[in-house]
C-alpha positions in Angstrom: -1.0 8.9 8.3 2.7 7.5 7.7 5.4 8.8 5.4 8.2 6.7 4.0 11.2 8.6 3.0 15.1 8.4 2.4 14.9 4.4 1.2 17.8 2.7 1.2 18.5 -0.8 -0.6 20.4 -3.6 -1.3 23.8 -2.7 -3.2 25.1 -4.4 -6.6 27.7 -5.5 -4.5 25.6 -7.1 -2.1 23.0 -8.8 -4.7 26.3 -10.0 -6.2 27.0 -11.9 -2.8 23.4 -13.0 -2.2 23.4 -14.7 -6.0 26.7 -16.1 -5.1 25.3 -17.4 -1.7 22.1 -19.1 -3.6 24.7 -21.2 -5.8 26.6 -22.6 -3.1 24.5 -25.6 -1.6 24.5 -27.5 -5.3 27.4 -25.8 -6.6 25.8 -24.5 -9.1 27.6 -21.5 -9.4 28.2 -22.2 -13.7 24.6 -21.6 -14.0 24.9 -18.3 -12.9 23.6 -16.0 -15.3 24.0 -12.6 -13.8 26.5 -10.2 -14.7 28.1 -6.8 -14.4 27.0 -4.6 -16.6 28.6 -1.0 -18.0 26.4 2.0 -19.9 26.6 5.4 -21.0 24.3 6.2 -17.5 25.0 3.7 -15.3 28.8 2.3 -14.5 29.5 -1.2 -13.5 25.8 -2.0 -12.6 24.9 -5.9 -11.6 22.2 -7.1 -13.1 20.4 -10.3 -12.0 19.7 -12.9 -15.1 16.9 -15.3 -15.1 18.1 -18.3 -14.0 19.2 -16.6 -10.7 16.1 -14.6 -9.8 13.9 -17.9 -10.9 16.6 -19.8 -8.3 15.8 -16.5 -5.2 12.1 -16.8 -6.0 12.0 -20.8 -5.8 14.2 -20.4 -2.3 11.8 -17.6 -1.2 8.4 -19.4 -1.8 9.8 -22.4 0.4 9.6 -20.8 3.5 12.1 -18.7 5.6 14.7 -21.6 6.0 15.2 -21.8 2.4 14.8 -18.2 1.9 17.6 -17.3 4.9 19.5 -14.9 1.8 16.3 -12.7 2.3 17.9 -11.9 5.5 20.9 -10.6 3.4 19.7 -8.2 1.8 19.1 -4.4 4.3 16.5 -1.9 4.5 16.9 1.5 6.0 14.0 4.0 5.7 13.1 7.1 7.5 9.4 6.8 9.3 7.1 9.4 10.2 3.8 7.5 11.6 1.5 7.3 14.6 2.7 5.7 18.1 0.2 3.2 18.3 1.4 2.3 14.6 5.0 2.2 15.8 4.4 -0.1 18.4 2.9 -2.7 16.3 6.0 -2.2 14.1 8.4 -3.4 16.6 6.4 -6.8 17.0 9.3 -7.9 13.9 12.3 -6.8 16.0 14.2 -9.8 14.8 17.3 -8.5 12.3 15.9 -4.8 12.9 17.4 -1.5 14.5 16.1 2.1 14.8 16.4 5.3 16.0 13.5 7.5 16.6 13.3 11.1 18.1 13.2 11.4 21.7 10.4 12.2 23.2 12.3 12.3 26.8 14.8 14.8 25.2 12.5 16.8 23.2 9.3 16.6 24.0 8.9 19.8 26.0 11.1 21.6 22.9 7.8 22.5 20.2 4.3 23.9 21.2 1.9 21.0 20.5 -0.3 21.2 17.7 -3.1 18.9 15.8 -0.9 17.8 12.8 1.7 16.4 15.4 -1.1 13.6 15.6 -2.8 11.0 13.6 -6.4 12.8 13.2 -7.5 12.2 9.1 -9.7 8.9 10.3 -11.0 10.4 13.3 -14.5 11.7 14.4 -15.5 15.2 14.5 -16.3 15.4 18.1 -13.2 13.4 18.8 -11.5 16.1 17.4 -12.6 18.4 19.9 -11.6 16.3 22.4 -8.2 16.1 21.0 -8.2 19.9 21.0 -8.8 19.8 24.4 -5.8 17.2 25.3 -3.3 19.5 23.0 -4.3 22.5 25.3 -3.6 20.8 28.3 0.0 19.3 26.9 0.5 22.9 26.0 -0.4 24.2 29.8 2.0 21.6 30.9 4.7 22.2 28.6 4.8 25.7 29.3 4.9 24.8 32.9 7.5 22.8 32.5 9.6 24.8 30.5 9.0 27.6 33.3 9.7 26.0 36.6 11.7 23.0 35.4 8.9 20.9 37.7 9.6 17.2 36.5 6.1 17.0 37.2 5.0 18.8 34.5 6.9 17.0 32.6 5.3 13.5 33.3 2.3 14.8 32.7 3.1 15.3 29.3 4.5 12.2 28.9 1.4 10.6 30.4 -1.2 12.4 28.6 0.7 12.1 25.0 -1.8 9.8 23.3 -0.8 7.2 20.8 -2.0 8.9 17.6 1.3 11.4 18.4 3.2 11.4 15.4 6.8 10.4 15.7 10.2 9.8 12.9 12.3 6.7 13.2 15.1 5.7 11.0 14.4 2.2 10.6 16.5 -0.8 9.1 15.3 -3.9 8.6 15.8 -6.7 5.6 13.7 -8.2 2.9 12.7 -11.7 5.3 11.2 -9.4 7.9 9.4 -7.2 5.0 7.9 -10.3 3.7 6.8 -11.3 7.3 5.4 -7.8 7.8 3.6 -8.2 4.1 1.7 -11.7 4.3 0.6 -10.2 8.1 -0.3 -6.8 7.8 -1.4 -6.1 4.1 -5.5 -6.5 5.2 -5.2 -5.0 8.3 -7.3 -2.6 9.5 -4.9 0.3 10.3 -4.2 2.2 6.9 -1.0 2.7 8.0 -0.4 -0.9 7.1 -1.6 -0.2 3.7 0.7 2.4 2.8 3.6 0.6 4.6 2.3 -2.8 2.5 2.3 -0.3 -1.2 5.5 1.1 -0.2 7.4 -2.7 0.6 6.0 -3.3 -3.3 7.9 -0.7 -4.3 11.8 -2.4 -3.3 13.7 -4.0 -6.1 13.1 -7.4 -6.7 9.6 -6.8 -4.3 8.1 -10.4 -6.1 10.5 -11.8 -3.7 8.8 -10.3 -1.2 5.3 -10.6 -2.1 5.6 -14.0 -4.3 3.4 -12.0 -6.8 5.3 -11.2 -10.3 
């Protein structure tokens, strides 16, 4: 169970930098072939030529010291997805930033119920013993909310298990994509799957992925 929404790319403005950037070891910058482009729909759009996206992939496919432009270009995305998903999401913290709900500020604010956690995968009597965790959060929080016991309060902090499912706005960049791609894109979790189908999905994802 994740959901992906609200993506946010790379500008024109900023591929028109990054293609820049690639020229400037050789000074190569006359063999630049992209351009700005005007039509009827779209106004002043860049588009990348041949030359330069054969230059990004070459740079890209030779590791991340070659490839430093990929660090150039940002990611932002809203994330809805399991805890214990989230956690293995901030093993790439290099270049990233996000902002999730608070579950010290809000946790006590809804009345828990089974779609606030990851449950599609799991077994039918395990349901029923997540049933019986959400009552008790639910005893807890209306304790809480009640008497104002902190408490009450830890305990539903405690007892939250890691399939509760949380949002994050997330930002990141196309180098730490492709690390999270050649890692995660067999794992087990199917949350990495989605994430995995979603990352080939960005513009210019071959850079990523190194498949055309």
């Amino acid at each position: 169970m994740l959901k992906i929404e609200r993506d946010v790319f790379p500008s024109d403005e900023q591929w028109e930098a990054v293609v820049r950037g690639v020229r400037n070891p050789y000074a190569s910058w006359g063999k630049s072939d992209s351009k700005w482009i005007s039509t009827v729909d779209i106004h002043d759009a860049f588009q990348i030529g041949e030359a330069d996206l054969a230059l990004m992939k070459k740079l890209a496919n030779a590791g991340n010291d070659h490839g430093k432009f990929m660090r150039m270009l940002p990611v932002i995305c809203d994330i809805t997805a399991p805890t214990v998903w989230l956690l293995q999401l901030d093993t790439y913290k290099v270049g990233t930033v996000s902002d999730s709900c608070s579950k010290m500020h809000s946790i006590q604010k809804e009345t828990f119920t089974l779609d606030m956690f990851k449950h599609d995968d799991m077994a039918d009597e395990t349901i029923t013993v997540m049933m019986n965790v959400i009552g008790e959060l639910n005893r807890c929080r209306d304790l809480y909310n009640e008497t104002k016991d902190v408490r009450y309060w830890n305990s539903m902090i405690n007892l939250l298990p890691e399939s509760y499912m949380q949002k994050r706005t997330w930002s990141g960049n196309y180098q730490v994509l492709k690390q999270i791609y050649h890692a995660r894109k067999n794992h087990k979790l199917g949350e990495w799957h989605t994430f995995c189908d979603w990352i080939k999905t960005v513009p210019y994802a071959e850079l990523i992925t190194g498949e055309e």
